[in-house]
N, C-alpha and C positions, 0 to 999 in steps of 0.2 A: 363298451362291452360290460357285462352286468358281471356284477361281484359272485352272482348264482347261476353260474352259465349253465345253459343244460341245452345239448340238442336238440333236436323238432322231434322227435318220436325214441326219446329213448329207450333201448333195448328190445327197437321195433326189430320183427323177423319173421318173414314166410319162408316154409321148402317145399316147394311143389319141384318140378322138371328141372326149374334151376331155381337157385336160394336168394334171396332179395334180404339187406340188413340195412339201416340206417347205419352207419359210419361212425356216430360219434360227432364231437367238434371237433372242428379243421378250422388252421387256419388259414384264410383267404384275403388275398389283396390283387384289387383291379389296379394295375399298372399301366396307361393313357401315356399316348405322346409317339414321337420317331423313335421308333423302337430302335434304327442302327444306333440312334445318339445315345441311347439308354443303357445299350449292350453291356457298358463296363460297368458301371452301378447295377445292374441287375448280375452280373458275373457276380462282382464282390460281396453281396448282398445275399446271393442263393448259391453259390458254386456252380451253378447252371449257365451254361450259354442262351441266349434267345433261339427259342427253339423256330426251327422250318415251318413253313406253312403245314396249318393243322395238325402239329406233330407237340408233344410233350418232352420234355430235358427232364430228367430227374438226378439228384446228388443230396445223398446222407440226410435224408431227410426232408427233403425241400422237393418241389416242382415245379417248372413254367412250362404254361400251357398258354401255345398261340392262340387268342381267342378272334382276333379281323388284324388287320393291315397297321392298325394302332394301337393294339389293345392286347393285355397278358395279363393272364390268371398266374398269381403265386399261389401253392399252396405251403404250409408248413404246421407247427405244432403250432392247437389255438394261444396258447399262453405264448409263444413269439411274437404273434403275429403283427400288436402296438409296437415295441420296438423294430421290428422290423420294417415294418410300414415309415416310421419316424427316421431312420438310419435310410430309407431310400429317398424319402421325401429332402431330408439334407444331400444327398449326394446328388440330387437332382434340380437343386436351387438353383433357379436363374433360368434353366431350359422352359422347353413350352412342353410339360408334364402333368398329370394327377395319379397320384397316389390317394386310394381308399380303402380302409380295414372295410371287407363285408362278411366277414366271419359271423354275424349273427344273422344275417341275409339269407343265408346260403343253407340250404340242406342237400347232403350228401347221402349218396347209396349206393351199394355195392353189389353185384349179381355176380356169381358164380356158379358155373355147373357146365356142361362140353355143350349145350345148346343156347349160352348164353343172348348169342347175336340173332336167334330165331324170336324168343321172346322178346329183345327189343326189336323185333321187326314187325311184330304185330303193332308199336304203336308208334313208328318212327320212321319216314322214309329216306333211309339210309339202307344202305347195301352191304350190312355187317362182315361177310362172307370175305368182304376184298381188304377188311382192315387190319393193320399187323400191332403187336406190340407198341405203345406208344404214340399210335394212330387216334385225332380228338378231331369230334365233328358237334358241330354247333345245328341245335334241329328243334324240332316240338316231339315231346310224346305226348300221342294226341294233342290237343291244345296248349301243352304248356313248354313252353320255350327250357331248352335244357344243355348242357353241355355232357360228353358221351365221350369216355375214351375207355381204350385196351388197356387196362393197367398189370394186366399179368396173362398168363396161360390161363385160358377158360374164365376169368376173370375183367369186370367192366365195370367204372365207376362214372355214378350219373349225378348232374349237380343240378338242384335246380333252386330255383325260389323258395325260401320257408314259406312264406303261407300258401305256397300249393303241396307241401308237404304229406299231409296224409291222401289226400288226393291222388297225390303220384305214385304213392304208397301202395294205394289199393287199387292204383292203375298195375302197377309193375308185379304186384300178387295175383292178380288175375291174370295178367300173359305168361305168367308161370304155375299156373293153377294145371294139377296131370288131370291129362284128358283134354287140355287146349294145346296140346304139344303139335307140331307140324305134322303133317301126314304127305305124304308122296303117294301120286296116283300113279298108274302106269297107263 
């Protein structure tokens, strides 16, 4: 991690139908391996349980997010992130694990507005409509491979790759751009 950390689009921002923000830095760690074997170092480590299939754990701070069958997203404060990465990787000595800081990998974004899941339906085939609170689904919008959860009421945050960053950017302002809003026929 660079001594000049800076986001992928800082104090990027659209408000069309619903509002799209670049997030900030976060920090993020891919967590690899049997996740039952992992459960307690990842308790100790996050206050979180290994979350359900497709589901998010949050506590004071912290998050895991079920990413497949071996694999967790931590998120937490970017400046944690190294020691915490280093405090799981020792608690995990010996196991058949990986632990990786991708905190500068990653760019984060946040949509809010009550038609949130319509806007990403224009470029995601996910079924927004049936997902609750805490609910994280792994997809493309459009082309770009992204991770998608409920992270509040009328609220969804999207992770994807930095360098498709502005990309997604101007993908996710255009499906919130008024006058691309949904319409119902009768």
């Amino acid at each position: 991690m660079s001594e000049l950390a800076q986001s992928a689009l800082p104090g990027a921002r659209y408000e069309g139908f619903v509002t799209v923000t670049e997030a900030g830095l976060r920090g993020m760690i891919t967590l690899r391996g049997d996740l039952s074997a992992m459960a307690g170092a990842v308790k100790d480590a996050t206050g979180c349980a290994v979350p359900a299939l497709r589901r998010v754990e949050a506590s004071d701070g912290k998050a895991v997010a079920w990413m497949s069958p071996d694999e967790l997203l931590i998120l937490c404060d970017y400046a944690d992130a190294p020691g915490l990465a280093a405090s799981l990787a020792r608690a995990l000595e010996g196991q058949f694990a990986t632990v990786a800081n991708v905190s500068d990998a990653r760019a984060v974004f946040t949509l809010t507005g009550a038609q949130t899941g319509d806007a990403l339906a224009k470029l995601c085939p996910v079924d927004f409509g049936t997902l609750r609170t805490g609910d994280i689904r792994r997809t493309r919008a459009a082309q770009v491979a992204a991770a998608i959860w409920v992270s509040g009421e009328g609220e969804m945050t999207l992770v994807c790759f930095r360098s498709v960053a502005q990309y997604m950017f101007d993908l996710l302002s255009r499906a919130a751009a008024p006058g691309s809003e949904p319409r119902l026929y009768a």
